[in-house]
N, C-alpha and C positions, 0 to 999 in steps of 0.2 A: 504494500500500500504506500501511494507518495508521499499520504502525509505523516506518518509513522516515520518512513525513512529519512525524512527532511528533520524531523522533530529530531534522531537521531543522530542526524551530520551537524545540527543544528549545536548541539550539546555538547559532542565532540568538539566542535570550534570554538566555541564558549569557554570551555576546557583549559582549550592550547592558550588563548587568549589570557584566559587567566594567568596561568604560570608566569606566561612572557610579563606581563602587569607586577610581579612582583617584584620586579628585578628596575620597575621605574622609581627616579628617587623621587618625584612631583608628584603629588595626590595620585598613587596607584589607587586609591579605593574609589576617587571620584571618576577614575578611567572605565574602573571596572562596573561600575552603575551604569555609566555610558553605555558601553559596550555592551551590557544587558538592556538594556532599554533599546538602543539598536535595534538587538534581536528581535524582541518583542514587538516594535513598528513595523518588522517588515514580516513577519509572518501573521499574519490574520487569523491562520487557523489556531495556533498557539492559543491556548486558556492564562500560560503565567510562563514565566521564562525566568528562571533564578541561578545564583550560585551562591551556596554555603560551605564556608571554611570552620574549618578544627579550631579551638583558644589556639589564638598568637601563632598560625598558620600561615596567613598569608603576607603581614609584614613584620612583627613580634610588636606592634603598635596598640593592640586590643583596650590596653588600659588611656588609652589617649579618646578613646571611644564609647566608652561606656552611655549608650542609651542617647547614641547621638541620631538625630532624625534620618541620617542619612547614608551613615558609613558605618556606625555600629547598633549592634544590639545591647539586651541590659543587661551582661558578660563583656562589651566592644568587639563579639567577633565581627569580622568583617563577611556581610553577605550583601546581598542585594536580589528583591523578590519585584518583577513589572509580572502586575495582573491586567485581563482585561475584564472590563466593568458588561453590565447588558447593555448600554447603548454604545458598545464599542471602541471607546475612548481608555488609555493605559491608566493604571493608578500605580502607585508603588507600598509597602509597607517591608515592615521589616518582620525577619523572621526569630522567632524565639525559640527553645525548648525543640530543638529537630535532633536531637543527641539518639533519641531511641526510637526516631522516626524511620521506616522501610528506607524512602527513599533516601535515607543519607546513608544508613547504619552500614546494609547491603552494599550496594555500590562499593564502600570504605571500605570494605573486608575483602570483596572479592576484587577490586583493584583491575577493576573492567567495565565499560558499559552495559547497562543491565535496564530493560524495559519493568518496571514496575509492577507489583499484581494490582488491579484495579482498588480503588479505595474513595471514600466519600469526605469530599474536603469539607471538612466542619466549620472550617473560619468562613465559607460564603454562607449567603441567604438560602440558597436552593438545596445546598448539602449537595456540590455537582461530583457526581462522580465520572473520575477521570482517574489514567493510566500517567507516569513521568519517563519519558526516556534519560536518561542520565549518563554523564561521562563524569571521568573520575579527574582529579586537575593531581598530577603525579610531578614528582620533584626527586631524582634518582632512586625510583623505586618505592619511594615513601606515598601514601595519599595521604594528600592533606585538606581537599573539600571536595565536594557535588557541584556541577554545572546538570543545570536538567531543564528539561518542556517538557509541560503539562499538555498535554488533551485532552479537552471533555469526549468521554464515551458517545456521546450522543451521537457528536459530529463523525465521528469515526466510524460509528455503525454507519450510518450515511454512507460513506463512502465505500463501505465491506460490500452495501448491498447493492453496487453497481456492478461488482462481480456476479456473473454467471453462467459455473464451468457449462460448457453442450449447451446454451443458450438459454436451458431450463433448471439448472441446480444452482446452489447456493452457498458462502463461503461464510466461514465462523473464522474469527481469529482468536486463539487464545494464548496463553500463556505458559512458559516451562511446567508450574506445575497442574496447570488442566484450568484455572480458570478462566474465563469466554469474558477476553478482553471488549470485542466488537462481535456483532453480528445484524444480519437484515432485522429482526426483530430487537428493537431495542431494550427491552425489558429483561433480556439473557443476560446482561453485559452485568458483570461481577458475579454467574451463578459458574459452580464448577461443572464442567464439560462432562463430568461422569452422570453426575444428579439429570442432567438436560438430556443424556441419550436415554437414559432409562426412561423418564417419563417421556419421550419421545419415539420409544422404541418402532414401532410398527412406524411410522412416518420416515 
């Protein structure tokens, strides 16, 4: 799917772009909000476009930042979260408490890009669930934060269900361990692929 793969390269480069930011001596954190905001302008289909760094990761600066609107949180890591609103305009916030969240934890251990099992973002109004592809921002082997895009499920089934193998069948997309990321029915998106065949069986 293009926009999974996009979200993916998308993340990856956000990544690279980090590392290289840290090595700037002039506001790398104000580079790196850019740089995310960026992203987030140019891809439409994106829900949120972020990166979160480990304490004193990205420049050993964190204590300079503590609970600053813009460059840190209320610890000063440095991350930077561009959401998109319903009437399609970016917001920004900052992010807190992501230490035992999937999309950092994962990522951080396995020290690889890793598409996310679906999950219901609590901090919006709608509770949207969405998938994050992620890439890991690596510094001689060490990880030391998340670059990720979000997508909301919704829009993603949309697009699953323009696929149709033999003109008449139909394409599920899920996840390593069986959860049904995307599909033409959008109400499947977060159920496990095993639970949907079985009630599904004879279809």
């Amino acid at each position: 799917t293009h926009k999974l793969d996009s979200a993916v390269t998308e993340a990856e480069t956000l990544a690279a772009t980090a590392t290289r930011l840290r090595a700037q001596g002039t506001q790398p954190r104000l580079l790196l909000n850019e740089a995310t905001a960026g992203v987030a302008t140019a891809d439409a289909n994106a829900f949120g476009v972020w990166v979160l760094f480990a304490p004193n990761a990205f420049d050993g600066r964190d204590a300079e930042f503590v609970d600053h609107p813009e460059f840190g949180n209320a610890q000063g890591r440095a991350n930077t979260y561009w959401y998109r609103e319903k009437d399609g305009s970016l917001a920004y916030d900052v992010s807190d408490d992501y230490d035992s969240e999937e999309y950092f934890t994962i990522p951080m251990r396995e020290k690889r890009p890793v598409i996310v099992e679906p999950y219901r973002d609590e901090d919006t109004d709608d509770k949207v669930l969405m998938t994050s592809a992620t890439a890991v921002v690596m510094d001689n082997g060490k990880p030391l934060g998340v670059a990720g895009v979000d997508l909301g499920l919704e829009d993603l089934s949309g697009a699953i269900a323009t696929i149709k193998p033999m003109k008449t069948g139909y394409a599920v997309f899920f996840s390593g361990s069986g959860m049904i990321v995307a599909a033409p029915d959008k109400s499947l998106a977060g159920k496990p692929l095993a639970d949907v065949a079985k009630e599904r069986a004879s279809e």
